[in-house]
TIDOSE-841543 format. One record per residue (C-alpha): residue number from 0; x, y, z. Coordinates in Angstrom, 2 decimals, always signed. Layout:
BEGIN
+-----+---------+---------+---------+
: seq :       x :       y :       z :
+-----+---------+---------+---------+
: NUM :       X :       Y :       Z :
...
+-----+---------+---------+---------+
***
This chain:
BEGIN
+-----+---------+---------+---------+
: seq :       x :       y :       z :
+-----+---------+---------+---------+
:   0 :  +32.09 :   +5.98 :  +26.27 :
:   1 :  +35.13 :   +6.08 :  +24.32 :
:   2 :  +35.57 :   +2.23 :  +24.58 :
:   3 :  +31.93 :   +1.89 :  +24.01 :
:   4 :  +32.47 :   +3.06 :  +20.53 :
:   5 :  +34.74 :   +0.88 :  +20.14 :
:   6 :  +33.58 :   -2.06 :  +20.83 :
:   7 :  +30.45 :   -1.19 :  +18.70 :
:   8 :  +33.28 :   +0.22 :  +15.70 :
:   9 :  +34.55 :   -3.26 :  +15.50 :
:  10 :  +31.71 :   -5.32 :  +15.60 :
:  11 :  +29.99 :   -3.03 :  +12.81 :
:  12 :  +33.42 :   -3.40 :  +10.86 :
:  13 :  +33.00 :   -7.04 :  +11.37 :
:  14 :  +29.21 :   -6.94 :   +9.88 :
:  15 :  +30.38 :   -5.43 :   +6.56 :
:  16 :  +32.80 :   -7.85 :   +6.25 :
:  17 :  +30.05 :   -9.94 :   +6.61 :
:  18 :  +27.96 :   -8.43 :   +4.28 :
:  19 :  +30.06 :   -8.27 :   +1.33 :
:  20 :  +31.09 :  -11.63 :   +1.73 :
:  21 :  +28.06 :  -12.85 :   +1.53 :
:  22 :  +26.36 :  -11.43 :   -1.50 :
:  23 :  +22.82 :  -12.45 :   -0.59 :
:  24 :  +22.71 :   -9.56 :   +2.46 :
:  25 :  +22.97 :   -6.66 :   -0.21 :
:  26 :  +20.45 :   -8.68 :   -3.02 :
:  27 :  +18.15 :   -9.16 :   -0.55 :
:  28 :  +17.54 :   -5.56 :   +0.66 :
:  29 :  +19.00 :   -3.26 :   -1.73 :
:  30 :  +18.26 :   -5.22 :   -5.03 :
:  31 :  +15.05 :   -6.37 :   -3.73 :
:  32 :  +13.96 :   -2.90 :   -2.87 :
:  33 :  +14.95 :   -1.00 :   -5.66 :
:  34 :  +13.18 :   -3.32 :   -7.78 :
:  35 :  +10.01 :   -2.92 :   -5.72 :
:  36 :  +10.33 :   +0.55 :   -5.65 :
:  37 :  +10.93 :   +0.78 :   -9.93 :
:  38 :   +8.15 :   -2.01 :  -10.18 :
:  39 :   +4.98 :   -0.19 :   -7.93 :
:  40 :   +6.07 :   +3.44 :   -9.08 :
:  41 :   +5.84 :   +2.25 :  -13.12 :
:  42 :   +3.20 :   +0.08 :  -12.28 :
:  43 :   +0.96 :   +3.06 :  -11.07 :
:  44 :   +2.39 :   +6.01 :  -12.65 :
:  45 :   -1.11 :   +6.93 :  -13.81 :
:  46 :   -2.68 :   +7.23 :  -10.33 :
:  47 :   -5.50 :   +5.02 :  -11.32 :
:  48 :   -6.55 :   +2.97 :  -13.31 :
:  49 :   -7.10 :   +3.12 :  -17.07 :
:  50 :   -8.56 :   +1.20 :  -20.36 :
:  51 :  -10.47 :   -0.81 :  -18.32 :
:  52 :  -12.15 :   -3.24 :  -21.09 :
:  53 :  -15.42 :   -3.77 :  -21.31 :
:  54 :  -18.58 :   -4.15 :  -23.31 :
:  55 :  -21.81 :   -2.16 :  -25.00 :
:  56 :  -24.91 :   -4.58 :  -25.92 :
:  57 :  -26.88 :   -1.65 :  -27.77 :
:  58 :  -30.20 :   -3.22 :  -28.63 :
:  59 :  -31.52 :   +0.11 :  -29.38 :
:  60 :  -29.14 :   +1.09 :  -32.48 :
:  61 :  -30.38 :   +4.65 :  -31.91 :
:  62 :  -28.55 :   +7.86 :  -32.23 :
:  63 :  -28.33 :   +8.47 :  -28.37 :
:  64 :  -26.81 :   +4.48 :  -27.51 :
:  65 :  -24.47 :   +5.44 :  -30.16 :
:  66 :  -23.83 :   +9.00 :  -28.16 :
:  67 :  -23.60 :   +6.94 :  -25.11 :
:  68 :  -20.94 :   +5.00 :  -26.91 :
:  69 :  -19.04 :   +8.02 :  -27.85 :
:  70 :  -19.07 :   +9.37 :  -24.16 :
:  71 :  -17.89 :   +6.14 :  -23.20 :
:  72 :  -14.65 :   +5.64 :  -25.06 :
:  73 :  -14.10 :   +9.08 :  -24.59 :
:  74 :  -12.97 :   +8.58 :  -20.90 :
:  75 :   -9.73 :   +7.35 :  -19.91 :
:  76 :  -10.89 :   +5.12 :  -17.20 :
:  77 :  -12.80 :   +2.68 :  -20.15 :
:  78 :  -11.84 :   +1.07 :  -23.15 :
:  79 :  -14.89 :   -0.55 :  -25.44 :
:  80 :  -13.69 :   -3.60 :  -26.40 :
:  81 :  -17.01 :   -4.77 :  -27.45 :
:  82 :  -20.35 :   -3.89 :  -29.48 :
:  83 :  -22.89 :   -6.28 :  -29.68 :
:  84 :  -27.06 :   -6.45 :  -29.99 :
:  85 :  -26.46 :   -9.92 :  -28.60 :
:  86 :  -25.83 :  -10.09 :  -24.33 :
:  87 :  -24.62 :  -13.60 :  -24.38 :
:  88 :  -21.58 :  -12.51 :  -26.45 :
:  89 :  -20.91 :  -10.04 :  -24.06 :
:  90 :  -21.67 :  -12.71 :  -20.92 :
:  91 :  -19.58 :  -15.23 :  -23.07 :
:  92 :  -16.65 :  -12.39 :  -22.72 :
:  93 :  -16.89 :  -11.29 :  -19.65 :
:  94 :  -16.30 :  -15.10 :  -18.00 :
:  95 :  -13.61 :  -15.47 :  -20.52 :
:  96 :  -11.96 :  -12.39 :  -18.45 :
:  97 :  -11.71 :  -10.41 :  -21.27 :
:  98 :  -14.08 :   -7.88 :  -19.92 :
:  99 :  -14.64 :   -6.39 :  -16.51 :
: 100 :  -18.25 :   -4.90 :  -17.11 :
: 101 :  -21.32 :   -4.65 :  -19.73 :
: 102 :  -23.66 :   -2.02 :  -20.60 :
: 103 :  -26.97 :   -3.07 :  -21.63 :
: 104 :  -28.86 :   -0.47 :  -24.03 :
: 105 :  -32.45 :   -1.73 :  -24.47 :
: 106 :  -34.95 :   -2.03 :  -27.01 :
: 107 :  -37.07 :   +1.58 :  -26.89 :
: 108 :  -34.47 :   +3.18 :  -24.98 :
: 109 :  -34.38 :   +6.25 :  -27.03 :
: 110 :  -38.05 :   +6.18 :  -27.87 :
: 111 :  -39.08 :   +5.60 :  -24.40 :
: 112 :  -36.34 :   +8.40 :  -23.21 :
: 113 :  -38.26 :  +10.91 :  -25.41 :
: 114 :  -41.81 :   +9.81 :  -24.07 :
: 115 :  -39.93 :  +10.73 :  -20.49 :
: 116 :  -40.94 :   +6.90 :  -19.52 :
: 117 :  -38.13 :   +6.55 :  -17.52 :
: 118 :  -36.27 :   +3.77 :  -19.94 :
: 119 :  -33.82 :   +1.34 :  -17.44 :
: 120 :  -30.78 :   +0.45 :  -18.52 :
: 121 :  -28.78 :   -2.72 :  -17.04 :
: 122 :  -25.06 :   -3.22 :  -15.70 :
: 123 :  -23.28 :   -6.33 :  -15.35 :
: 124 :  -19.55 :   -5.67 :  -13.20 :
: 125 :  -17.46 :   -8.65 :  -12.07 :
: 126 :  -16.22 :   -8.26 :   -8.60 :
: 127 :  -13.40 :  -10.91 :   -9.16 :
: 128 :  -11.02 :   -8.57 :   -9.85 :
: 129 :  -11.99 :   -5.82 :   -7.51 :
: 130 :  -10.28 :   -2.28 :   -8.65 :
: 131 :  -11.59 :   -3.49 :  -12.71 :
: 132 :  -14.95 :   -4.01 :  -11.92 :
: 133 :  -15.33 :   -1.09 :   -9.36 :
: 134 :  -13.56 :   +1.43 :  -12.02 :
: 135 :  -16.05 :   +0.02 :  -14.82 :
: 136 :  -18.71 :   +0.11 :  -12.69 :
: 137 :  -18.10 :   +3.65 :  -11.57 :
: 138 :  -17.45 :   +5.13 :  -15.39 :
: 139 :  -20.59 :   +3.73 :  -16.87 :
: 140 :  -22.52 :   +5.44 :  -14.23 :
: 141 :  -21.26 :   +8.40 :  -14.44 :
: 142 :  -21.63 :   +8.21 :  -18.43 :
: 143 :  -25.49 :   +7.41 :  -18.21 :
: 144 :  -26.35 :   +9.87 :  -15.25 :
: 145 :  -24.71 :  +12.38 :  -17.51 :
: 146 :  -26.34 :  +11.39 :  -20.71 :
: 147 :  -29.50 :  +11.37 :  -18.85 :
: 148 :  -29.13 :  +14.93 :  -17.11 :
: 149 :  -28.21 :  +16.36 :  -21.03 :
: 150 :  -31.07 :  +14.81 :  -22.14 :
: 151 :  -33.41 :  +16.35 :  -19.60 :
: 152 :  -31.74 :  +19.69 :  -20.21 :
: 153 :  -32.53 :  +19.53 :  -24.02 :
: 154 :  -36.46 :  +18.68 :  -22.95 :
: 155 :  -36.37 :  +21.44 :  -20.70 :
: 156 :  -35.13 :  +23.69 :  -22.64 :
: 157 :  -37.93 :  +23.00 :  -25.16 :
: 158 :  -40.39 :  +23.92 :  -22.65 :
: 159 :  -38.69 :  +27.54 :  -22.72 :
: 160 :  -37.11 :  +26.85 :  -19.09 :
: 161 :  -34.21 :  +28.88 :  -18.65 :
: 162 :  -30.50 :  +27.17 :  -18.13 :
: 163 :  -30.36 :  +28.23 :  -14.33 :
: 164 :  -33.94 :  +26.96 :  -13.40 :
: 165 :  -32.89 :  +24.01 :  -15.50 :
: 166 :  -30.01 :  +22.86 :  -13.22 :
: 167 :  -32.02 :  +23.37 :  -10.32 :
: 168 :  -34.28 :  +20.94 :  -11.68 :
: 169 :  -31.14 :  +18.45 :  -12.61 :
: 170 :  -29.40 :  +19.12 :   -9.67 :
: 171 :  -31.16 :  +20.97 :   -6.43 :
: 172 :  -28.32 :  +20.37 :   -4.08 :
: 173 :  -24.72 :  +21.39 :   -5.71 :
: 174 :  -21.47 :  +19.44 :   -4.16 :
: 175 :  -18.41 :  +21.08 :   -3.65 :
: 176 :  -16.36 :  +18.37 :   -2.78 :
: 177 :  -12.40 :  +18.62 :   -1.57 :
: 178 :  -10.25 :  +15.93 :   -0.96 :
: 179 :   -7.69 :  +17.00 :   +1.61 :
: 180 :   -4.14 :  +16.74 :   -0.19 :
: 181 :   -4.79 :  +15.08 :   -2.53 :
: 182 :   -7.44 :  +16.23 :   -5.28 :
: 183 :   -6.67 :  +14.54 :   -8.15 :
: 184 :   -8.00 :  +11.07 :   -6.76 :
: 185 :   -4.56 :   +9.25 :   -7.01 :
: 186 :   -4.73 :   +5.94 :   -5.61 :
: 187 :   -1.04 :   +5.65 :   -5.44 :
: 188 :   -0.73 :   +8.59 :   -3.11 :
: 189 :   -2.34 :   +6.54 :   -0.49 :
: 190 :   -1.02 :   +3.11 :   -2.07 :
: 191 :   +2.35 :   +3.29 :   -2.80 :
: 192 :   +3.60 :   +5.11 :   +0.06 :
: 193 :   +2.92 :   +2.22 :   +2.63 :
: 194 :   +3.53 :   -0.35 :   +0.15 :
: 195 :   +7.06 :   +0.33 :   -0.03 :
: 196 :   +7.82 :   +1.48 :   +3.40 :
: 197 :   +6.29 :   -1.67 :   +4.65 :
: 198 :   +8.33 :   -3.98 :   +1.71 :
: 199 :  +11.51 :   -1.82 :   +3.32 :
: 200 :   +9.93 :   -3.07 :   +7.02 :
: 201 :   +9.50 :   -6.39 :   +5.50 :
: 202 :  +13.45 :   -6.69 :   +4.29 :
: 203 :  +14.32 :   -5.41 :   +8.24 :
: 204 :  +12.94 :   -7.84 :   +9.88 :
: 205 :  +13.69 :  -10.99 :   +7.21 :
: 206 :  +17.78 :  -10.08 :   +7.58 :
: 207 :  +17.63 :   -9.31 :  +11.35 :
: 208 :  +16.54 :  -12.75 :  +11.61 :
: 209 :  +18.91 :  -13.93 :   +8.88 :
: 210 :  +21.86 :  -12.23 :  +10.22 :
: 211 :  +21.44 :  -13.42 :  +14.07 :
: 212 :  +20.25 :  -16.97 :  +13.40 :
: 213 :  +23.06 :  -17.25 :  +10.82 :
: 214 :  +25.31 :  -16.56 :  +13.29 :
: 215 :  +24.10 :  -18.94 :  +16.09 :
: 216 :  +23.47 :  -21.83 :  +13.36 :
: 217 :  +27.34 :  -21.04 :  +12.53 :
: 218 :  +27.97 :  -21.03 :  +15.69 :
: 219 :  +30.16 :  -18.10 :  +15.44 :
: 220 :  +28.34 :  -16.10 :  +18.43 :
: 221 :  +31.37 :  -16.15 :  +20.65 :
: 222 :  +33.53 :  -14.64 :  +18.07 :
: 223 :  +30.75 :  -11.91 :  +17.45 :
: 224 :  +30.11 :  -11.53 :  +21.54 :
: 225 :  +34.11 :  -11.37 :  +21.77 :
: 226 :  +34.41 :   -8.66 :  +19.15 :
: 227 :  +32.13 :   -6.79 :  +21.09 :
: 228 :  +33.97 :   -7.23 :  +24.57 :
: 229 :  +31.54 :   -9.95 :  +26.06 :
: 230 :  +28.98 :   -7.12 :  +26.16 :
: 231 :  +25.00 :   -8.12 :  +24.47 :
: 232 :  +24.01 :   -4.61 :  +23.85 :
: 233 :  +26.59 :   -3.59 :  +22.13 :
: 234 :  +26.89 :   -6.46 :  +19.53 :
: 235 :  +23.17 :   -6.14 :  +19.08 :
: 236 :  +23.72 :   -2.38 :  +18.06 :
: 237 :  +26.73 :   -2.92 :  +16.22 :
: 238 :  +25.12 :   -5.82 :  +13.98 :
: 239 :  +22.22 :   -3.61 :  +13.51 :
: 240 :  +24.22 :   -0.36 :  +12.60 :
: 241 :  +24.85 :   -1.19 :   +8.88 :
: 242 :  +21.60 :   -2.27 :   +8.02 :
: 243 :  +20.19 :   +0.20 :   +9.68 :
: 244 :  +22.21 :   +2.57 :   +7.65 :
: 245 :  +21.03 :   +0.95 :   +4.44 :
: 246 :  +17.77 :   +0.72 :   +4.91 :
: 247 :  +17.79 :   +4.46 :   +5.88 :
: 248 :  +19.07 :   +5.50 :   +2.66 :
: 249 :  +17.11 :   +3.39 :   +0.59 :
: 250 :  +14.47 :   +5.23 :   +2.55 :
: 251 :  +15.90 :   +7.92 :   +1.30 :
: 252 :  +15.48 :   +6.97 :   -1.91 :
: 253 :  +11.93 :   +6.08 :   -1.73 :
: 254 :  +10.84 :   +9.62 :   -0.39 :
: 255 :  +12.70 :  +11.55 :   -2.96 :
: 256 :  +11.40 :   +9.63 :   -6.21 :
: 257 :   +7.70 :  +10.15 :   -4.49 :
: 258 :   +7.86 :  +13.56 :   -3.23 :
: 259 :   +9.90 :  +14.81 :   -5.36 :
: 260 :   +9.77 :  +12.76 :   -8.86 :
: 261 :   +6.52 :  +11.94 :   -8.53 :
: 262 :   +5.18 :  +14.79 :   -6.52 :
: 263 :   +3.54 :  +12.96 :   -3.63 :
: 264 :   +2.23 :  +15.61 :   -1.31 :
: 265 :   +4.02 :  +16.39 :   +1.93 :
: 266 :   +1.89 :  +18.88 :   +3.87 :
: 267 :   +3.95 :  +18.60 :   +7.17 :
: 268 :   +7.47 :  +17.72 :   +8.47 :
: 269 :   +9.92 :  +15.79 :   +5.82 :
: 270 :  +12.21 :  +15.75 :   +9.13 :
: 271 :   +9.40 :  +14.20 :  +10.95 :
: 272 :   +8.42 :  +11.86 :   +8.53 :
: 273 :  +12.15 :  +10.76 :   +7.88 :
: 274 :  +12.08 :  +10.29 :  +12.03 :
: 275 :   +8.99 :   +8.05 :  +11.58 :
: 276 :  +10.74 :   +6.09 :   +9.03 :
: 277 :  +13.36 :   +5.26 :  +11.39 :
: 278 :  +11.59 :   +4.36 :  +14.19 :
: 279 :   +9.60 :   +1.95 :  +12.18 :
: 280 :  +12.99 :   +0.43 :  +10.99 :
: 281 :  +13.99 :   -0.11 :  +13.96 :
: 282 :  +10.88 :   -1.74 :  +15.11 :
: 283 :  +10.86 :   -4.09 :  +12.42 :
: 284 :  +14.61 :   -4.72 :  +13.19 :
: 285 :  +13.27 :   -5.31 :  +16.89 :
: 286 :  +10.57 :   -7.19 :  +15.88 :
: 287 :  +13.46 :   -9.79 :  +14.27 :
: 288 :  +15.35 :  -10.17 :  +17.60 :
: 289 :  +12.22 :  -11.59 :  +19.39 :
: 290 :  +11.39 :  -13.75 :  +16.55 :
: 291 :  +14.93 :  -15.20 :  +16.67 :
: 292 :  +15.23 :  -15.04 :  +20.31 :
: 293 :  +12.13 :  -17.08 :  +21.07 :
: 294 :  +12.14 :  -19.87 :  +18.38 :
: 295 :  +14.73 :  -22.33 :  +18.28 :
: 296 :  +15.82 :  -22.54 :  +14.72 :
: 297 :  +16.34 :  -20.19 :  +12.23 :
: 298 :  +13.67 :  -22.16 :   +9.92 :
: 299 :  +11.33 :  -21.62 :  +12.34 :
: 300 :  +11.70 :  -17.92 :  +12.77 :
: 301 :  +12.32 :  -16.92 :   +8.80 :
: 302 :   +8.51 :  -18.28 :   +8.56 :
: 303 :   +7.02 :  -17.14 :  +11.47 :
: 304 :   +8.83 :  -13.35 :  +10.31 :
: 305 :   +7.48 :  -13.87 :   +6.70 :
: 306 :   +3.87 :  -14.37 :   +8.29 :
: 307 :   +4.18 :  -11.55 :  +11.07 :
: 308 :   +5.38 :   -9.19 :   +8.68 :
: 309 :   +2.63 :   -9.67 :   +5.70 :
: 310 :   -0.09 :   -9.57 :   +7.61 :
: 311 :   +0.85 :   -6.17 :   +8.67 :
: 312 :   -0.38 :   -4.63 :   +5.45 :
: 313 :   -3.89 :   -6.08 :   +6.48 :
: 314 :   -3.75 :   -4.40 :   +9.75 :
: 315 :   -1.85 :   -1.32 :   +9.01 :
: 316 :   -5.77 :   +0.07 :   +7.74 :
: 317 :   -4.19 :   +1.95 :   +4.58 :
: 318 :   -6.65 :   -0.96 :   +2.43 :
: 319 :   -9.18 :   -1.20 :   +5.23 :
: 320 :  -10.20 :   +0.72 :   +8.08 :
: 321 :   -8.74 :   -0.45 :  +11.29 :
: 322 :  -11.76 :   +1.29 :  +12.83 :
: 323 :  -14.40 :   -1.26 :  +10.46 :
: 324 :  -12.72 :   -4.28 :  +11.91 :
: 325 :  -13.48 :   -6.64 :  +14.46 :
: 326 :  -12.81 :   -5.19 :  +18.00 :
: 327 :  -10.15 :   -8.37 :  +18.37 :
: 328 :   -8.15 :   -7.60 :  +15.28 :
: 329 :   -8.35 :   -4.19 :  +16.14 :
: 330 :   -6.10 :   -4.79 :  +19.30 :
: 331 :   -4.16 :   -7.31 :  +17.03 :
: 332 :   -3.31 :   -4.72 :  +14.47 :
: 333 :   -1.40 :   -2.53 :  +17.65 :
: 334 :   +1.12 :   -5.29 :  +17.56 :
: 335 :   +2.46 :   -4.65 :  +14.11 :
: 336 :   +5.08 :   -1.51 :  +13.33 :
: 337 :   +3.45 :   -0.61 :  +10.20 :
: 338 :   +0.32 :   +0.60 :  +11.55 :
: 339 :   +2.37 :   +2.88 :  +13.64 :
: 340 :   +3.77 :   +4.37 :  +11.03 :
: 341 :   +0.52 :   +4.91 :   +8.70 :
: 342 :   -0.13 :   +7.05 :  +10.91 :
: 343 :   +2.50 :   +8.61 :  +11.15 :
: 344 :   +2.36 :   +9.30 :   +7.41 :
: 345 :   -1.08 :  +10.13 :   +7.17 :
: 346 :   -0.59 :  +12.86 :  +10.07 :
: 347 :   +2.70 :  +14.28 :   +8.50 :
: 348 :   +2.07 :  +13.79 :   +4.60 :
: 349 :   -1.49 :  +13.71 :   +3.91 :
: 350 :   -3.20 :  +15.91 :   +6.93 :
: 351 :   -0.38 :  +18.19 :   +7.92 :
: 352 :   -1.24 :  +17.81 :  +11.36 :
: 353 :   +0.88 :  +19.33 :  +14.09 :
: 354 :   +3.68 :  +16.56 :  +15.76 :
: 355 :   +1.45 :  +16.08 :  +19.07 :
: 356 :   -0.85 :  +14.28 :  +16.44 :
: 357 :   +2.05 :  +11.36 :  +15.66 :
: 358 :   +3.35 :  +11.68 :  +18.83 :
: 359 :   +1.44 :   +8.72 :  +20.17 :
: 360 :   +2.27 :   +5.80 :  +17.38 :
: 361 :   +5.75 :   +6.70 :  +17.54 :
: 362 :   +6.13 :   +6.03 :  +21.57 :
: 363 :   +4.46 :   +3.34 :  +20.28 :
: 364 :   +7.45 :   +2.14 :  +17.88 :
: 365 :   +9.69 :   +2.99 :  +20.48 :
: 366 :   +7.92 :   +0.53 :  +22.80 :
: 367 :   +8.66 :   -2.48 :  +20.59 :
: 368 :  +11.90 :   -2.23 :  +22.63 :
: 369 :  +10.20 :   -4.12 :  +25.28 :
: 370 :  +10.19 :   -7.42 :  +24.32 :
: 371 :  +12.91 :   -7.21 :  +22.81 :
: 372 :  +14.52 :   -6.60 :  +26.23 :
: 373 :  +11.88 :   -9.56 :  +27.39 :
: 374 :  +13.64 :  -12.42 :  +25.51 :
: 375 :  +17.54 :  -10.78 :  +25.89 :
: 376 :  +18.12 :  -12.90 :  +28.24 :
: 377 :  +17.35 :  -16.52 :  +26.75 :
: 378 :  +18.71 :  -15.52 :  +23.24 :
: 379 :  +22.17 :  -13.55 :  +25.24 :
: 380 :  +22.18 :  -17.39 :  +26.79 :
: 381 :  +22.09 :  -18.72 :  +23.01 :
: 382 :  +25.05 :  -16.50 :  +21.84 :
: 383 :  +27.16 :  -17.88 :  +24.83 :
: 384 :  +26.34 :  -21.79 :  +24.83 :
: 385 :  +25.73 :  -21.99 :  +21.29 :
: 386 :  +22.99 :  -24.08 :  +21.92 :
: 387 :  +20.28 :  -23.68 :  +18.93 :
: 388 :  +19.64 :  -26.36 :  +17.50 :
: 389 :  +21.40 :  -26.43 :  +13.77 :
: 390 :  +18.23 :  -27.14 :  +11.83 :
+-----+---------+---------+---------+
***
């Protein structure tokens, strides 16, 4: 054991050599990440999102369009940028992309509202840019179902109806809605904190593949196999070891300016969550030996990583359900690390559930390990022969 550590001591020393020689290893994960993690967390600090412009086309000009106005620019999630009688100025806008929806008032609206005629009113959201339009959509909505529900009040009211018969007029059936850990509606809870865990994933695998096709296109694998006493294994761990390290802490990192910066909630195990990080790490670190190990040149493999590891935030189901997709992608999506660790997250952070719960996707991280043991033959073969091609 003794000389084990050895061996892997030396070939780790070797790797930081390595790493600070070469100024890109260190740009590309820790600058990279940082910056992701200082871009999303600034990017989202509001949870949602806000001043969403759009437009008012009040053809009524009555006292409760201009209420509906006021109600309107009163919310956070909505900024007016527009008042017009005229809807192709608002239609005009609104292809421009200046505007993400429009609120039609109509002629009689207030009139007919009084006559209780049931007066329609007319929205207009642009799904091009999906989380605008939704939030505009969403606000206005709200703002004329409450307008409406004041207004019936007032009639009520008038017809000597008492306040608590009133609202069981407005609203028979009451909701009492909870949203488990997180009740403020914060999209970045569920965002963020698989965004950057998978970017982190993302730098794994990229420098895995850098750092062992480097060293075969270098053709400097003998050296590395020497410094590690002729032994695979152990110059596959001691590569790994650093980055491993570094990717831990920027981990790290991440957690505390979330959980404790940002207060992200954390109803279960930080230990257990910390474990999941690392076993998804390691994965994606995994994941880069195959990728390297089965395609011949580094070229090849950088691209094929780049591809394997983006579509895992389409699969991971922190966007989209995993469960809503197409029984074939569904058995795709077991195949990338980052859906093993949603879950992991979800379980520790979100639900609190106990470990039995996670225990399942992270035997399945640990089983990544297979094929990486599949192709350790053909790329321990490379490492002696030296025979990758160069380009």
């Amino acid at each position: 054991m003794k000389e084990i550590f050895h061996y892997i001591w030396q070939v780790t020393l070797r790797e930081l050599q390595r790493i600070v020689s070469r100024p890109l290893y260190l740009t590309a994960s820790v600058g990279a990440f940082l910056f992701s993690l200082f871009f999303f967390m600034t990017l989202m600090k509001a949870g949602a999102a806000e001043e969403m412009p759009v437009a008012l086309v009040d053809m009524d000009q009555s006292s409760i369009s201009r209420r509906l106005a006021h109600e309107m620019q009163a919310t956070p999630s909505v900024n007016i940028q527009l008042v017009t009688n005229n809807y192709a100025e608002a239609r005009d806008a609104m292809q421009q992309g200046k505007i993400y929806g429009i609120l039609v008032v109509p002629h009689g609206f207030y009139s007919n509202l009084a006559s209780l005629k049931r007066p329609r009113v007319d929205f207009y959201v642009t799904n091009a840019y999906t989380v605008g339009g939704n939030t505009a959509y969403k606000q206005m909505l709200t703002i004329v179902n409450l307008i409406s529900g004041a207004f019936q009040r007032e009639v009520l009211r008038k017809k000597g109806m008492t306040d608590d018969i009133i609202m069981h007029r407005i609203q028979p059936v009451s909701i009492d809605a909870h949203m488990v850990a997180n009740p403020w509606g914060n999209y970045t809870i569920y965002l963020v904190s698989t965004v950057l865990p998978g970017i982190l994933g993302v730098i794994a695998l990229m420098l895995t593949v850098f750092a062992v096709g480097f060293e075969l296109k270098s053709k400097t694998t003998r050296e590395w196999l020497r410094t590690a006493g002729g032994n695979y294994t152990i110059a596959m761990i001691g590569k790994l070891l650093p980055y491993t390290v570094i990717y831990m802490a920027l981990g790290v990192v991440c957690y505390a300016v979330m959980f404790s910066m940002f207060g992200f909630p954390v109803l279960g195990s930080h230990w257990r969550l910390l474990f999941g990080l690392l076993l998804f790490i390691m994965a994606m670190e995994v994941m880069g030996i195959v990728l390297i190990g089965l395609l011949p040149t580094l070229r090849d493999a950088i691209s094929v990583g780049a591809l394997y590891s983006m579509l895992g935030f389409s699969l991971s189901g922190f966007t989209y359900p995993v469960m809503g997709m197409l029984p074939p992608v569904q058995a795709l999506s077991w195949l990338e690390p980052l859906r093993h660790y949603y879950v992991i997250y979800v379980n520790e952070a979100l639900m609190g559930a106990p470990a039995i719960n996670s225990t399942p996707a992270a035997l399945m991280l640990v089983a990544f390990i297979i094929p990486a043991l599949c192709v350790a033959p053909r790329l321990h073969h490379a490492l002696i022969y030296q025979n990758y091609p160069l380009k």
